[in-house]
C-alpha positions in Angstrom: 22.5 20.0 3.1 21.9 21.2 6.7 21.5 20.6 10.0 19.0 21.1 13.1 19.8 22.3 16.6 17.2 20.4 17.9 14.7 17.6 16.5 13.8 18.3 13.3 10.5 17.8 13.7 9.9 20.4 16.3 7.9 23.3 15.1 11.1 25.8 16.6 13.8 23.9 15.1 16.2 26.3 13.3 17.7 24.6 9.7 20.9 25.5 9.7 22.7 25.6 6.2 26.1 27.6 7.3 28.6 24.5 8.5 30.4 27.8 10.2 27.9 27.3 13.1 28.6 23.4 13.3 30.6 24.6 17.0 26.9 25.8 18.2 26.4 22.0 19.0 27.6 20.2 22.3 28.7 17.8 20.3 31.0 16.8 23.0 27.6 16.7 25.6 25.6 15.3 23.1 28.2 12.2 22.4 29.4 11.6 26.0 26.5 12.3 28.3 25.1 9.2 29.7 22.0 10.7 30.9 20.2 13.6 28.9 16.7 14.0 29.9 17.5 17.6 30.0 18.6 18.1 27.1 16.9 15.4 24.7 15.7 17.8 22.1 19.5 18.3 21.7 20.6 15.3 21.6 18.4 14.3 19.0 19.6 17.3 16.4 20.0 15.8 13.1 21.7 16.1 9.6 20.2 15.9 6.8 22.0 15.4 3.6 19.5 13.7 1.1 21.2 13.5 -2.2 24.1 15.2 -1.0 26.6 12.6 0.4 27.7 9.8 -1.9 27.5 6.3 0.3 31.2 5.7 0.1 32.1 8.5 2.6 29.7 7.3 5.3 32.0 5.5 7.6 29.5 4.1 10.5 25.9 4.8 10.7 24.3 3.2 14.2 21.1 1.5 14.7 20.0 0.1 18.1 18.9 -3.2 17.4 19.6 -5.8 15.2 16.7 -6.0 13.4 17.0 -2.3 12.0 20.9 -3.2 11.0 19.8 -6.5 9.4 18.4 -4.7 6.4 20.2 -1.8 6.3 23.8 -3.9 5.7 21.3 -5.4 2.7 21.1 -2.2 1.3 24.2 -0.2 2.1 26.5 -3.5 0.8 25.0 -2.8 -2.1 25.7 0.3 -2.9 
């Protein structure tokens, strides 16, 4: 399990695997900023935890249309 400080796709994105630098995200900016051209790449920083977090402790995942969250609430109501 880690996480990115930018997009993971970028080519300069460090994989982060200590959760001791977690606090080297804005999260704060990155939540509550309604305009973030200048800082996109870190808005879109991700987590990836394939494998590694059981369904039943995701609380809220968001999708932005209804056509993503249609078949997602298929699958995660199954599980």
């Amino acid at each position: 399990m880690f996480f990115t400080d930018v997009h993971a796709d970028l080519d300069y994105a460090e994989q982060i695997d200590d959760f001791n630098r977690i606090n080297e995200l804005d999260i704060n900016r990155i939540i509550n900023e309604k305009y973030w051209q200048d800082f996109k790449e870190e808005k879109q920083a991700e987590f990836l935890a394939f494998e590694s977090v059981q369904w039943h402790t995701i609380r809220q995942i968001g999708v932005k249309t209804q056509v993503v969250a249609d078949p997602l609430c298929q699958t995660s109501c199954r599980l």
